[in-house]
N, C-alpha and C positions, 0 to 999 in steps of 0.2 A: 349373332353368335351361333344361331342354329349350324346357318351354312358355313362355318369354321370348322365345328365339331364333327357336322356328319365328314367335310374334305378329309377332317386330318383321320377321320377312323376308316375312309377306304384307303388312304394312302400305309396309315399302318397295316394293312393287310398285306402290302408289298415288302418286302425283306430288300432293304440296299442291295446284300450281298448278290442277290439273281439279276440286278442292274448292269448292265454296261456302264462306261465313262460317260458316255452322250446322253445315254438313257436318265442318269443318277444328275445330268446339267439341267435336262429338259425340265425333271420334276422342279429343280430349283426356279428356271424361269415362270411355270405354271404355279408357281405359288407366288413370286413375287408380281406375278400378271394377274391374280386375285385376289391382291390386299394382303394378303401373307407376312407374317415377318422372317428375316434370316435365323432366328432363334427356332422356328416351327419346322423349317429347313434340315438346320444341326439337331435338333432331338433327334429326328428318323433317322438321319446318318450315321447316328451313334451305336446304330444295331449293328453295326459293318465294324466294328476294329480292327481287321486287317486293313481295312483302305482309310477307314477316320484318322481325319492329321485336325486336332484341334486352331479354329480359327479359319479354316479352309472357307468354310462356306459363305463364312462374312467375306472374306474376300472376293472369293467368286461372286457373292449378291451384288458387288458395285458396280461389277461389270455388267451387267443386266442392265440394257437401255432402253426396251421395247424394239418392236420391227412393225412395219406394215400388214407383216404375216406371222403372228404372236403366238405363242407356245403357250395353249388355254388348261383350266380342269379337264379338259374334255381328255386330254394326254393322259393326266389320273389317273383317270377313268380306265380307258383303255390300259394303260398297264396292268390294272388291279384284272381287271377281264380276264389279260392275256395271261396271268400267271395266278388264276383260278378263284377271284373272287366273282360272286356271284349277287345280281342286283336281285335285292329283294322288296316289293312293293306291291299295296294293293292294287286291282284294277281301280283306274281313275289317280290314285296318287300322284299327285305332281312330285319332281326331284327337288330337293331343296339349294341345287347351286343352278348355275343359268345356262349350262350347255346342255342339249340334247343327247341320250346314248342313243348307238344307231346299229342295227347289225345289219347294216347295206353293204355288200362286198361280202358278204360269207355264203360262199356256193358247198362248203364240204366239211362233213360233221365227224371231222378228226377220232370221235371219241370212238366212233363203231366203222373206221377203214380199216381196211386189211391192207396190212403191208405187198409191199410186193420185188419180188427175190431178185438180186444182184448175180450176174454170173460171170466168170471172168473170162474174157475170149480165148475159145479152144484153139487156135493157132497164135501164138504171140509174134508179131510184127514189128516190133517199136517204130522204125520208121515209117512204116504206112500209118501207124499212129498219127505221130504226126502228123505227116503229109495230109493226111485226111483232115483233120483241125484246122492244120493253116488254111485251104482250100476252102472249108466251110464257113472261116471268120472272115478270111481278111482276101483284098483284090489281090494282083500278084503285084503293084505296084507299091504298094502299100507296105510302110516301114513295122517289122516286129520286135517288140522287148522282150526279151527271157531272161532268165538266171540259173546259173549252174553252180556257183561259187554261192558257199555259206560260209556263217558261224554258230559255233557255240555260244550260247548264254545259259547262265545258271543264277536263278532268283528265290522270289518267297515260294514262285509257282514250279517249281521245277528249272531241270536241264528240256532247253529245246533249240533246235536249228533255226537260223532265221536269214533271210537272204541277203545278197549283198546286193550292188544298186545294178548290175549284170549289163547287158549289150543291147542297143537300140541300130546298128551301123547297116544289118541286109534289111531286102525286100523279099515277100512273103515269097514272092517269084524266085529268087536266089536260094532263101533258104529248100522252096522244095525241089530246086534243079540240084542241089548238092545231096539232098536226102537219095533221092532218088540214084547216086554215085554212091553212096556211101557203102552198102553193100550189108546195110543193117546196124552201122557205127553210127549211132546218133553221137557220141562224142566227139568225132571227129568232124561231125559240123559245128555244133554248138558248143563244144565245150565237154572236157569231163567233167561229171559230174560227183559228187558226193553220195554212193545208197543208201547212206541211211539218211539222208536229207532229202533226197530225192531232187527235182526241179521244176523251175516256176516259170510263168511265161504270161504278159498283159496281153489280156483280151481287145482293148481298142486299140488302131492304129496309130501311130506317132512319127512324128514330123525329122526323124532322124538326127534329132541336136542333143536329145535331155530323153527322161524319162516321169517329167514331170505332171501336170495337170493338164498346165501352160502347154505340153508338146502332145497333147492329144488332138487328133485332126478331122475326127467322125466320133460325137460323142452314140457308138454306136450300139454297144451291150451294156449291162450288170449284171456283177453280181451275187447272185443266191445261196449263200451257205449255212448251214445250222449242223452244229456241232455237238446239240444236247438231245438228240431224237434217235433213235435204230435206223441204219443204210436201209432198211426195207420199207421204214414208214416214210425216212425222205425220199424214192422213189415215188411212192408212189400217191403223196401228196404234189408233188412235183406234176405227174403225169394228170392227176384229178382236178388241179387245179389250170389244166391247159395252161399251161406258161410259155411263151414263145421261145421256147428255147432254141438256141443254134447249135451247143453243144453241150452235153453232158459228163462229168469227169469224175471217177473217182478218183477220190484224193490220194489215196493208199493208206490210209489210217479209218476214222470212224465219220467221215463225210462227204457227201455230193458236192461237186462246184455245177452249178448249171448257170451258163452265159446265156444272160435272157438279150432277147431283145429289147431293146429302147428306142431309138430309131430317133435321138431329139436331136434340135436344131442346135442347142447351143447350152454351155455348161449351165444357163439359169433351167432352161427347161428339161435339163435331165438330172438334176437336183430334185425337183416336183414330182417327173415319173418315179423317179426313184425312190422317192416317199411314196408315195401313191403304193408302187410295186410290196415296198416292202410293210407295207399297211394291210394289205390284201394279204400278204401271206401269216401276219403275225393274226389276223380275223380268225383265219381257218386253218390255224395248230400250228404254222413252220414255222418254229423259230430259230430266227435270223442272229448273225454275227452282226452286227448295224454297224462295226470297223471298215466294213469291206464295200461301202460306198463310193467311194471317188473313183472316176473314170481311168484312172491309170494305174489301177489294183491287181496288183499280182493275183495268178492262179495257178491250182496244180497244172503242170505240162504231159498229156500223154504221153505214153510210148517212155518212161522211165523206171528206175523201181524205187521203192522208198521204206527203208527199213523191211528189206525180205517182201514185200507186197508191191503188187504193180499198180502202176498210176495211167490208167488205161481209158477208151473212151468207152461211156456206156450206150451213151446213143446220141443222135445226131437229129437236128430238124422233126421236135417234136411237137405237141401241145400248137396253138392258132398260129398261122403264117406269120403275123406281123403285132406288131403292137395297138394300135388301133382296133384289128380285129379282136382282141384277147379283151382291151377295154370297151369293149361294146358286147361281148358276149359275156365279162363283170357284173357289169350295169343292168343287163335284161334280166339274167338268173335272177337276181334277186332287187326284184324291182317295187316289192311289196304293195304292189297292185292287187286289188280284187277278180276275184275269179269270175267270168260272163254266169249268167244267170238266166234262166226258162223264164220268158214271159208266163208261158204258161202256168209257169208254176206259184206265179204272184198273181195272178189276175184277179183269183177269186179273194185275194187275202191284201191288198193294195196297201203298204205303209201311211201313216196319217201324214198330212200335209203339215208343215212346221207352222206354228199359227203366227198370224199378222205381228208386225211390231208397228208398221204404220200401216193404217187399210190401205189397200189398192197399189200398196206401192213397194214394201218391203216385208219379207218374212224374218222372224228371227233365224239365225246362222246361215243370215246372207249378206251380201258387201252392196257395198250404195258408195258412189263415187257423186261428189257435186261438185261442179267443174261451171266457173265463170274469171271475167276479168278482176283486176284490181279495181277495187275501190266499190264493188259490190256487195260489202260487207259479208264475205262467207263465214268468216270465225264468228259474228254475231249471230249467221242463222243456222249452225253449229249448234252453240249455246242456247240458242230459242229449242233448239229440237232436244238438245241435252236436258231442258227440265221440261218439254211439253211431255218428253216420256216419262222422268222423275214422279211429274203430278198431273199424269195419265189423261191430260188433256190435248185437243186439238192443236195442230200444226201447220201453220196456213189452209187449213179448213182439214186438214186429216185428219180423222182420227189414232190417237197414240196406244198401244197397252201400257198401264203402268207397270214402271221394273224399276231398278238400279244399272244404272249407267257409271261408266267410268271415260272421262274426259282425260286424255293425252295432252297435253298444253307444249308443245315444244317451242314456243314463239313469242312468248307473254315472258314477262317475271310474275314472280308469285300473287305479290303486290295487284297487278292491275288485273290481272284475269281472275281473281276475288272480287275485286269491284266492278267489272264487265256485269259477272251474272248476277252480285244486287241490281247494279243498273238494269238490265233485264228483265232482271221479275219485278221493277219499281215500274218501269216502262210496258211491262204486259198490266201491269194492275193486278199481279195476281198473289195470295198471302204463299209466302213458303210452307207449304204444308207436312213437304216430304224430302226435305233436304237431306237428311240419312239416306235418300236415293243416290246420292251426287258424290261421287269421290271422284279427286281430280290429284293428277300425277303430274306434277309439274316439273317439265325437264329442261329448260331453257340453257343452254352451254352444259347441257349434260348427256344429250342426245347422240345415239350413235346408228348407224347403218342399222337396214329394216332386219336381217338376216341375222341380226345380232339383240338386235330388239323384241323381236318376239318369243324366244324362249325366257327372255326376263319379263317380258310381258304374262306370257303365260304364268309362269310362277305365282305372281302376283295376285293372279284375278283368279286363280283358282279356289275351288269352291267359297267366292262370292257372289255367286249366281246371276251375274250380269248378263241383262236382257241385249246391252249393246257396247260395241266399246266406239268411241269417235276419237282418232285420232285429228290434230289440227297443227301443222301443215303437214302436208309426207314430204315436200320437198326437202324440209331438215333429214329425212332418213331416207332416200332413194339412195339405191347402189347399183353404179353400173351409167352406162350410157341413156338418157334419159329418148335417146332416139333410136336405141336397138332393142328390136323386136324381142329377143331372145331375153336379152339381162333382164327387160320390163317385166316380161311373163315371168321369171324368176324373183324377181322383186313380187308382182301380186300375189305370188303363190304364197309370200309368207303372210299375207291376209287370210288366204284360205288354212292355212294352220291355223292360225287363232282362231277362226271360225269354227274346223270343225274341234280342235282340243277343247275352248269352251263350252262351242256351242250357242254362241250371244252373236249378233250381227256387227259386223265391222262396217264404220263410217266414216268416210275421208272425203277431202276434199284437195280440189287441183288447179292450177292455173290456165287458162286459155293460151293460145299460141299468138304469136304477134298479131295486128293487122286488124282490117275487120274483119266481125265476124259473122252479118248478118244472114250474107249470101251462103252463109254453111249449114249442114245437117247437125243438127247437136252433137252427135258421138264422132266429129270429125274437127269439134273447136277443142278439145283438150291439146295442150302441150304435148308436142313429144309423140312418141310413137302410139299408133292406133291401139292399141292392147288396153292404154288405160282404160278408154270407153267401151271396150269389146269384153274387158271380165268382166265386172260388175253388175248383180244382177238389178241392178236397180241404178240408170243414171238420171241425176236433175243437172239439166244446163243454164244458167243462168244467162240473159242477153239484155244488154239496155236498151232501152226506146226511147225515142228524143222526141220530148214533151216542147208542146207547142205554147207561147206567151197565152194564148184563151186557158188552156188547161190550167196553166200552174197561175191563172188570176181565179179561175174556179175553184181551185184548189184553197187561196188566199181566203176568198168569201164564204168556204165552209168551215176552215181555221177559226175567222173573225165571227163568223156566227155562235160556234159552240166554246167562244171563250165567253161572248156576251150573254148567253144561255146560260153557263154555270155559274157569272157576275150573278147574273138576275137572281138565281135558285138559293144566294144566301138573304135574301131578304126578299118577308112572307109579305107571298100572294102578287109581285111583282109582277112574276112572270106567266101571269094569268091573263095581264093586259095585253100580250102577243098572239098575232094569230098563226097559225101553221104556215102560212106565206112567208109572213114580214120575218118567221124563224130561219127562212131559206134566203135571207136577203139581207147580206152586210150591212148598207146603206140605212134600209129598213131597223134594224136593231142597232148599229150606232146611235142613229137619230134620236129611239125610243130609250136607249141608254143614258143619252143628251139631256132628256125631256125630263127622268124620273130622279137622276143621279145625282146628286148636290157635286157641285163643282168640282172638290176635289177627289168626291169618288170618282169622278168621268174620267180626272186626269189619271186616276192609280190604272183603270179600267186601259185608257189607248197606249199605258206602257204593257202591260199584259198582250194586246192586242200585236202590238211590235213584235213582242216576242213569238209571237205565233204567225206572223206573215215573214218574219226573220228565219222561222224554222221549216215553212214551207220551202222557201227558195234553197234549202240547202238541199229537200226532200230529191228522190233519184227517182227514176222509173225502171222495173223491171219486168221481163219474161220467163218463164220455166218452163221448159221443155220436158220432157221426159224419154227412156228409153225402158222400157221394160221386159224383162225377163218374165216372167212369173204372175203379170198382169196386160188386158187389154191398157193401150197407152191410153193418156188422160188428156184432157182439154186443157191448153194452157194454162196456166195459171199468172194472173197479173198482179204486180204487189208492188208499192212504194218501200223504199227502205229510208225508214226517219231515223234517221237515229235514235236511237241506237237498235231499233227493233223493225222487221218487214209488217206490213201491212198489207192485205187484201184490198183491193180494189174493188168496193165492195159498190161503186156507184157504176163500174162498167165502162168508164171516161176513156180507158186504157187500151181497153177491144180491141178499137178499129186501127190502133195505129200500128202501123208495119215497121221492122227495123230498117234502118234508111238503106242498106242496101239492096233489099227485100223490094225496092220502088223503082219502078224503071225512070231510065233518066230525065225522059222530059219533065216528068212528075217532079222530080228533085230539083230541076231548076226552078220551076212556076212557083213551089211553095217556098223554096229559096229565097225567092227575087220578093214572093207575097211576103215571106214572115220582115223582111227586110223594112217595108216601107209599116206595113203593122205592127210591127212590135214599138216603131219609133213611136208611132200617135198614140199607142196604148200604154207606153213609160210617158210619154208628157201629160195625159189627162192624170196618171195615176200620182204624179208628182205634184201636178197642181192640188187634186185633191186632197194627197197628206200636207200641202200647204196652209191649204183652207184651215182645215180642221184643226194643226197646228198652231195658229195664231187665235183659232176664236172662242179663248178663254177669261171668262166676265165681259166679254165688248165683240161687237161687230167687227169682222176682219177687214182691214182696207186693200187697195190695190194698192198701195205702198206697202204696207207691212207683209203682203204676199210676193212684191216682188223682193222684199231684204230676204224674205225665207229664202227664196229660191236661189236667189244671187244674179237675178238679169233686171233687164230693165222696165218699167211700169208700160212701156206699151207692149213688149214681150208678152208681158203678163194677162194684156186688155186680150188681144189674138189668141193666148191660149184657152181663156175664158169663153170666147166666141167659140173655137175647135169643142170645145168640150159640151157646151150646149146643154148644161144644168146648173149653170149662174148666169145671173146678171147683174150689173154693177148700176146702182143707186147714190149719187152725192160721194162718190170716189170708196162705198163700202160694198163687196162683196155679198150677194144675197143669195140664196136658191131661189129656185125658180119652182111655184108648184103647181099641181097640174090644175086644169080649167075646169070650171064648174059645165054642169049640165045645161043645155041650150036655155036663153033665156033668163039665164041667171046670170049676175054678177061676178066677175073675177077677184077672186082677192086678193089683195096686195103680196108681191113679194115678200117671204119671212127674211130674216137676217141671216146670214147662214152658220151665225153664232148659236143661233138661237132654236 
């Protein structure tokens, strides 16, 4: 409700009556485009009783459908500006609605120009008037519209002349071959005219059928009139604001027509200049007639008179050559860039360096882009970093500052990215200590374009003192061509707002580009144009590595070791009876598991054990690379992602292996061809073995009942027993084999392998 009240008290600072029709629509769409009701509408209209028609605006609100290109508060806003309201706010104050005010485009400070004087030509020519006009607007091929014939109308507003639909039929060529015959009788080319009407004539070319929109055939001028300002001050805002103009006119009454240039391709894009143009002028005091928009808008005609005064040119080919030029010399004047600065003059006095948010890898009110494929769980290591900063702890071995973070969720519903980061912090082991660090904004089919997002972002997080914000995905909010250089950098930039208005570090994350990606440089596997890897001052690239059947059994036997470790650690003094060896060796602690465990603890124990070589094999192997700005780069970093959380590599097993593209080819085929024929003998020993152990509860395992487990045949079973070379078979039962006594002494019998 705040941002209701403050809309509706800058909108009442505007008086209907100073509205135009357009002007008096737009507000209704910018209210109905921010929640607004039609009632909010008709209150403020009701200041106007000469134009308020009860029920008008409910009507008109239905017709409000939205567009692509939507009529925001920002409109409001800028009205309340334009007719003298003034924003008043502390430094630092965030706005309470979610467009930015912006005074980009304001080159000239209306309040302290000096007008500057109108004179009317000491020789009067009417015809070379003209002539001169047409010459300067239009080719000589080229069809022109005028008007000579008026009416009278008489309303609430007065008696005033208004023109009739007039002649489209010569070319600009015809008209000045007759001018120039005429002998100074402009009416005998074009018509008499009315004086105290005077005459009108379209600035753009037309196709010689109509005079309509449709018969316009070079959308090639606008435009520029204002009717509530002194002829000296429209002069010479006109001229201070360089505006390309082709022709300048007074009207013979109290205003300037100046035909600017436009120069667009087609009615959609001289629609936008045309906004644009008349946005720039209303910035910096002219105000506009906003009727006199469409391409095929009558204007005064030189070389006339109109009511006793003459309708004459003032000047000709003024203000920037072209349009392009005019908007680039816009854009620069006021481009609210910083001014260069003397080294010198900082050196002795050096600004502090913004302090760490992660050591060695990001500062606070800096961007960190993590960029890997699918299925490398990046929203989980997201959320690992989102509460390692929360409870100021390490982060795959980095150090975090503690702060308050705000998490972006555009991907999740509410529901599971709540239960993500319990799983999280169940899966770190670590107690929630500082969950009031953690606010999370959850936008899931709520999410809009980044450019639109971050001044509602900002809003938000204003003074909450967030050390960082993590957006998760930006794909939901990218705008523009995810492979053009230019829209990108315009998309990142709105990262760099947030950065520097908060002041907190923005973190995102992005997707990899097709294909593999071993043989690449990290800041060249991001999707999409190079820009995402080249802003950010901080990049982690994630890369998998294809783990070998040895590793991921290594991995198994450290699994099964630290679950029959924590077995043992609930009943005293158990796990006393182990030595630090037999601790590093599956076999070794099944066995002694076997030996202490009464039957059906053993059995609770190898469902446990399942569970934990069932979770390896889902385990992934990862890389991180880094890219840094602001730091020497870092030594790889290698880490498992178990779900739901990454892990360090904390054994080294990871080092030596290279991403497979990374291997030259013959390398790739040997280990190919090797892992091929190894991996087969190391699933059949590993299958016999969960066979064994399988069956041998209360009784010796048989070679029968180890081949029902398996499902092949008892002499399958005899051969794989031999392959595996740590049983032997006794009277058709399954035994270990154990190892041989010191010279000299006695062997002792095979154990059972139940047993």
């Amino acid at each position: 409700m705040e941002q209701r009240a403050d809309l509706l008290e800058i909108l009442d600072s505007i008086h209907p009556a100073d509205l135009d029709y357009q002007e008096w629509v737009n507000v209704g769409m910018a209210l109905k485009h921010e929640g607004y009701t039609a009632a909010d509408w008709e209150r403020w209209s009701q200041g106007d009783p000469a134009r308020y028609h009860s029920g008008e605006c409910f009507r008109k609100w239905g017709s409000f459908h939205g567009s692509s290109e939507p009529v925001t508060a920002g409109t409001i806003v800028q009205l309340a500006i334009d007719h003298g309201w003034k924003l008043e706010c502390d430094p630092g104050r965030e706005l309470n609605w979610d467009d930015e005010i912006s005074r980009e485009g304001v080159v000239v400070d209306s309040d302290w120009l000096e007008g500057k004087e109108i004179h009317e030509p000491a020789h009067w020519n009417p015809a070379q008037e003209l002539i001169k006009y047409l010459e300067t607007l239009f080719e000589a091929g080229e069809h022109v519209g005028y008007v000579t014939q008026s009416w009278e109308k008489t309303d609430e507003k007065g008696t005033r002349w208004l023109p009739s639909r007039g002649n489209w039929d010569r070319t600009a060529g015809q008209l000045v071959q007759e001018l120039n015959r005429c002998n100074g009788d402009i009416g005998a080319v074009v018509g008499d005219y009315n004086p105290d009407a005077g005459a009108w004539i379209r600035f753009n070319p037309l196709n010689g059928k109509d005079c309509t929109n449709e018969n316009v055939t070079d959308f090639r001028y606008a435009l520029v009139e204002s009717d509530d300002m002194e002829l000296e001050k429209q002069n010479a805002l006109i001229r201070e604001l360089e505006l390309p103009v082709a022709a300048l006119v007074f009207s013979g009454k109290k205003s300037l027509h100046a035909i600017v240039r436009i120069e667009a391709a087609d009615m959609r894009e001289y629609k936008k200049r045309v906004e644009y143009l008349y946005s720039i002028c209303k910035k910096n005091g002219l105000k506009l007639d906003t009727q006199n928009k469409n391409p095929s808008r009558l204007s005064r005609m030189p070389g006339v008179t109109r009511n006793g005064k003459k309708q004459f040119l003032v000047d000709t080919n003024i203000g920037k050559e072209s349009w392009e030029e005019w908007v680039e010399w816009i854009e620069s004047v006021n481009d609210d860039l910083p001014d260069p600065e003397s080294l010198e003059a900082v050196w002795e006095n050096l600004p502090e360096l913004s302090e760490c948010l992660i050591d060695g890898v990001l500062r606070k009110g800096h961007k960190m882009l993590i960029a890997g494929p699918s299925k490398a769980g990046k929203s989980f290591l997201q959320i690992e970093l989102c509460i390692s900063i929360a409870e100021g702890k390490p982060w795959l071995g980095w150090k975090c500052a503690r702060g308050r973070v705000m998490y972006v969720n555009l991907e999740l519903d509410r529901a599971s990215c709540l239960h993500r980061f319990q799983d999280v912090y169940d899966a770190l082991g670590w107690k929630p200590e500082h969950l009031d660090n953690i606010d999370i904004w959850n936008l899931r089919g709520k999410s809009v374009p980044m450019d639109k997002l971050a001044p509602k972002l900002i809003r938000r997080a204003a003074k909450k003192d967030y050390v960082a914000i993590i957006i998760d995905p930006i794909y939901k909010v990218i705008t523009g061509d995810e492979n053009s250089a230019d829209q990108m950098a315009n998309f990142c930039n709105q990262f760099d707002k947030v950065c520097t208005e908060l002041g907190c570090a923005v973190i995102y994350c992005h997707h990899h580009s097709k294909g593999s990606q071993g043989g690449k440089k990290s800041m060249d596997r991001a999707s999409g144009s190079g820009v995402f890897a080249r802003d950010p001052d901080a990049l982690l690239d994630l890369i998998e590595l294809e783990t070998t059947d040895a590793l991921m059994k290594q991995e198994e036997n450290k699994a099964i070791c630290q679950v029959c470790i924590e077995w043992l650690n609930h009943y005293d003094g158990l796990i006393d009876g182990v030595s630090q060896d037999d601790m590093c060796s599956s076999v070794q602690m099944l066995d002694y598991c076997r030996e202490k465990l009464k039957s059906l603890d053993f059995k609770a124990l190898n469902v446990e054990v399942q569970k934990a070589v069932d979770r390896v094999k889902t385990m992934t192997a990862w890389r991180i690379e880094g890219t840094l700005r602001e730091f020497p780069r870092f030594q790889p970093v290698n880490l498992w992602f178990d779900y739901p959380i990454h892990k360090g590599d904390e054994s080294g097993a990871l080092k030596d292996i290279q991403p497979e593209d990374e291997r030259p080819a013959w390398q790739k085929g040997s280990v190919n061809n090797k892992k091929s024929a190894q991996s087969r003998k190391e699933d059949r020993k590993r299958a016999l073995q969960e066979a064994v152990e399988g069956c041998n509860f209360g009784e010796v395992p048989t070679v029968k009942a180890v081949s029902e487990y398996l499902g092949i045949s008892e002499r399958t079973v005899r051969d794989r027993i031999k392959e595996h070379g740590g049983y032997t078979i006794k009277d058709g039962e399954v035994h270990k084999k154990v190892k041989k006594k010191s010279a000299g002494k006695t062997e002792s019998p095979d154990i059972p392998a139940g047993e």
